[in-house]
C-alpha positions in Angstrom: 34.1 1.4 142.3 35.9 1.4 139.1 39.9 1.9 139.3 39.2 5.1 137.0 37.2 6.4 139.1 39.3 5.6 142.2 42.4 6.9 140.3 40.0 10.6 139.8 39.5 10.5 143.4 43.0 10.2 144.4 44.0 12.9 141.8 41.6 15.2 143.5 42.6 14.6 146.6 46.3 14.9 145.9 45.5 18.2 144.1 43.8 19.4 146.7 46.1 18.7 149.6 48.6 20.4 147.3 46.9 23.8 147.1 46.4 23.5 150.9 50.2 23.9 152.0 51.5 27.4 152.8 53.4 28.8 150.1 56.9 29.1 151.9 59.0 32.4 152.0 61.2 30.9 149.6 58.5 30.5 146.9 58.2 34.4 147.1 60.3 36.7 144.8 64.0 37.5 145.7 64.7 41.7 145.6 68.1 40.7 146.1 68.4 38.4 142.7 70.7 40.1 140.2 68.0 40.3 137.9 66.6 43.3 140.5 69.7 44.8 141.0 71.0 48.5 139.7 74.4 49.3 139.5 74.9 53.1 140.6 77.8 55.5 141.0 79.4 54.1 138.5 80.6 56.7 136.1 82.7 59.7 137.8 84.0 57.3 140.6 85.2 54.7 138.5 88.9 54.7 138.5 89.6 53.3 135.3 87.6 56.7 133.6 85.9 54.1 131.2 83.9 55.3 128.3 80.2 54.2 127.6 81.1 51.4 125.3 83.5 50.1 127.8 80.8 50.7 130.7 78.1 48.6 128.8 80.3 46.2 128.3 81.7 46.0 131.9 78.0 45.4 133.0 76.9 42.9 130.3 79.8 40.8 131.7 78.9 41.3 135.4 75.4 40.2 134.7 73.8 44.0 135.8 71.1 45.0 133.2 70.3 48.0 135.2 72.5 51.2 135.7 71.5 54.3 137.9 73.8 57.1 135.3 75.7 59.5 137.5 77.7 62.4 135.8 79.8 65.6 136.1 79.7 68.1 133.3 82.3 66.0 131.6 80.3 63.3 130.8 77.3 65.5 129.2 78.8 65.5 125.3 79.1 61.8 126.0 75.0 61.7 127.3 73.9 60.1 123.9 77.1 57.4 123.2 76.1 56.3 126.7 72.6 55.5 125.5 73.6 53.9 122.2 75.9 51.7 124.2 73.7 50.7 126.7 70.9 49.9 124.0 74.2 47.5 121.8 74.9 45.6 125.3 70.7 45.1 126.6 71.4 47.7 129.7 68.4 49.7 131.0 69.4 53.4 131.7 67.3 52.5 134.7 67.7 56.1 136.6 69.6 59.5 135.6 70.9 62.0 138.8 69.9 65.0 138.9 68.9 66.8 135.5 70.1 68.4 132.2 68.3 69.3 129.6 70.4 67.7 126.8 69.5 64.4 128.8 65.8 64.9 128.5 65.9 65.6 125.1 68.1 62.2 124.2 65.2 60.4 126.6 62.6 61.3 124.2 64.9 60.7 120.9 65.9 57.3 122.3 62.3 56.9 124.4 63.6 55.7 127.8 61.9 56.3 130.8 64.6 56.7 133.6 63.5 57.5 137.2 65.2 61.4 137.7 66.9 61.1 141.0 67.1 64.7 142.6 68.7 65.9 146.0 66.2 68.7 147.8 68.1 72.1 149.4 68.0 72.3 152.8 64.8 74.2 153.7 65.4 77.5 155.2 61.9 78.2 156.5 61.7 78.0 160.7 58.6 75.4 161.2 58.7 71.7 160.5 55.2 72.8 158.2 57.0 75.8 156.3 59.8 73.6 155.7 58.0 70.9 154.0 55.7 73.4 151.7 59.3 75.1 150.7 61.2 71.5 150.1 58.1 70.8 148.2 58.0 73.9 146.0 61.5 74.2 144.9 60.4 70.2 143.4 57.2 71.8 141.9 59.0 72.6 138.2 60.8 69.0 138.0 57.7 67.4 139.4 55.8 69.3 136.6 58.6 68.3 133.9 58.6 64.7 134.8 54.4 64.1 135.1 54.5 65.8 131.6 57.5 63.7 130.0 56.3 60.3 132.0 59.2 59.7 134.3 59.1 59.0 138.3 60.9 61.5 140.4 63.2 60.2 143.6 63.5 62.6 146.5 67.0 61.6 146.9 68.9 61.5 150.4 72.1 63.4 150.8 72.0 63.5 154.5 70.4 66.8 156.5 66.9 67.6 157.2 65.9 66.7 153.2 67.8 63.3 154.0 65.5 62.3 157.0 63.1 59.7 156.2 59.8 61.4 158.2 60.7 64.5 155.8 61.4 63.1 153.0 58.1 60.7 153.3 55.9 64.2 154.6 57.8 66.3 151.1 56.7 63.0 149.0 53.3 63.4 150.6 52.8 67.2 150.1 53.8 67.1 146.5 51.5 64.0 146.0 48.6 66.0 147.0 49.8 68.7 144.8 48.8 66.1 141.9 52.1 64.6 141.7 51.5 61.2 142.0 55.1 60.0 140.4 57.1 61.7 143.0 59.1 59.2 145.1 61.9 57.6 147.3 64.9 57.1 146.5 66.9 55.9 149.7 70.7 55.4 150.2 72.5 53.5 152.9 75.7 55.1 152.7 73.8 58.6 153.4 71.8 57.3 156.0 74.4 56.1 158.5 72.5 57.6 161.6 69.1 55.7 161.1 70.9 52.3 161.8 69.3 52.2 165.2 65.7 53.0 164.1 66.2 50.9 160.5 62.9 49.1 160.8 60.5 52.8 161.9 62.6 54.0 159.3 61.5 51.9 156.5 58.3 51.3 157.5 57.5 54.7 156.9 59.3 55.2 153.3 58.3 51.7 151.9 55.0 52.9 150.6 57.0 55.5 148.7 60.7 53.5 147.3 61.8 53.6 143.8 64.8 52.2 144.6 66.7 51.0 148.1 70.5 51.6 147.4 72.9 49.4 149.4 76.3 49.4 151.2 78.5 47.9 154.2 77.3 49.5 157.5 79.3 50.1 160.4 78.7 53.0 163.3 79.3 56.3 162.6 80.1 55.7 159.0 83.3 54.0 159.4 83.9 53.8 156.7 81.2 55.3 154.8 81.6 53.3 151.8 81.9 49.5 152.7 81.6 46.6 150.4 77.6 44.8 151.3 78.5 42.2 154.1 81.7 44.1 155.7 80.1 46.0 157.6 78.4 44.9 161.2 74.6 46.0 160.2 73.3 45.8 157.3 72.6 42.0 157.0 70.0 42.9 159.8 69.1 46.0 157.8 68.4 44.0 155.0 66.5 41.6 156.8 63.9 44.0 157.7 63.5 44.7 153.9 62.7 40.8 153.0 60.2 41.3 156.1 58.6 43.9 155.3 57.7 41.8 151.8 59.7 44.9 149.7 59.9 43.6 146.5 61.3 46.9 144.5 65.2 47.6 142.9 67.8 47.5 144.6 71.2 49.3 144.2 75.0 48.4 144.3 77.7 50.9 143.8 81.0 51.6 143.4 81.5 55.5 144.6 85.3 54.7 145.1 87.5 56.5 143.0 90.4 54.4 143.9 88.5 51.1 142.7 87.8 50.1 139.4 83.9 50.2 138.7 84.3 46.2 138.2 86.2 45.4 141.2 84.1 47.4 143.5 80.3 46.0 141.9 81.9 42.6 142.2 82.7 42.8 145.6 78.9 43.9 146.0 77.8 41.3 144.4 79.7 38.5 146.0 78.6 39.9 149.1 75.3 40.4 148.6 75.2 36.4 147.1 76.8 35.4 150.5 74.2 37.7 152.6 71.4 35.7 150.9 72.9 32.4 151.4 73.6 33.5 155.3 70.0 34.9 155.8 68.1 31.9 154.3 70.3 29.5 156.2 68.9 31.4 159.6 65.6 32.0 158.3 65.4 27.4 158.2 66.8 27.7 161.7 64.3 29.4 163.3 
């Protein structure tokens, strides 16, 4: 046998052996990269009141492409400035709260596709079934709007009935059927304090329907409600069941404290979360 041909042989075989080993965990993509992250609550709370140039600006230099735009009715004649900025600085207007019609207008003049983020009324109907047909009605003319103009609608949690996972999931469901087929998730940690316990039923059932998974600290009964991501006692194990469950959608960091600058609160986030990853990948070689 020829050494070429003994050389081919050994190539195939090393080749070979090569596609045979498991691709490990680590091989997989990272939700938790800042490439995947979305920077959210960022705009009212902020306590240095910075404008859109200066908000563009503060993100470029954090390294978060992404924003999810909060507002008050302050911030409406600044709607278009914030797009312009974000456009200068390479930031995605990744998701807009709520709606305005001056915002929907500046999405098609600019054409950006946000995800519209909306909170649902508690239902006032008696029966778990009533209460899911009204939840999804009042929806209907956004959910309409959106399917027309191309953008994803979040059923946002705010605590409540509307802010229970099973409900929000069976709303999501019910306007689905209705032939709404961009109507999501969008879920918050800091709303859902009281779903620490049953985490992993709770996700299981709302993972098929995420647009986005916002973070924060967890501790028991919201103390505090806002927490910096690895302050808190549970949400490294909350997060855990996310890389588990193979969720590979955004992710969301915020500020929400208006006696923190926007900066110092998303880099507190970040430097958690970058020590949460380092933490769970050290255990997940341990076991």
């Amino acid at each position: 046998m020829t050494r070429s041909i003994v050389a081919a042989l050994l190539l195939t075989l090393i080749t070979f052996s090569t596609a045979m080993v498991p691709t490990s965990r680590a091989a997989e993509p990272d939700p938790l990269e800042p490439s995947n992250l979305v920077a959210w609550c960022i705009v009212p709370f902020d306590a240095s009141k910075r404008s859109p140039e200066e908000r563009a600006q503060m993100l470029k230099e954090l390294g978060v492409t992404r924003c999810a735009y909060d507002w008050r009715a302050e911030h409406v004649p600044t709607f278009e400035a914030e797009l312009q900025a974000y456009k200068k600085e390479g930031i995605d207007m990744f998701a807009f709260w709520g709606t305005h019609d001056e915002a929907f207008r500046l999405f098609e003049k600019y054409g950006v596709r946000p995800q519209i983020w909306q909170m649902i009324p508690q239902p006032k109907a008696e029966s778990q079934e009533a209460k899911v047909e009204e939840a999804a009605n009042w929806l209907k003319p956004l959910a309409e709007r959106t399917a027309k103009e191309g953008l994803s609608l979040g059923i946002y949690n705010h605590g409540g009935w509307t802010g229970e996972p099973a409900n929000m999931v069976a709303v999501c469901q019910k306007l689905r059927e209705m032939g709404y087929p961009q109507v999501g998730i969008v879920y918050n940690f800091h709303h859902g304090h009281e779903h620490i316990a049953d985490w992993p039923q709770a996700f299981q059932q709302m993972q098929p329907y995420l647009l986005c998974l916002n973070l924060n600290g967890m501790n028991d009964q919201a103390q505090p409600k806002i927490l910096g991501i690895g302050k808190g006692k549970h949400e490294k194990q909350m997060i855990q069941t996310v890389l588990d469950a193979g969720y590979q959608g955004p992710i969301g960091i915020l500020d929400h404290r208006n006696e923190l600058d926007a900066k110092e609160s998303l880099q507190e986030n970040l430097d958690g979360l970058q020590q949460l990853r380092a933490d769970l990948a050290t255990e997940s070689v341990k076991k």
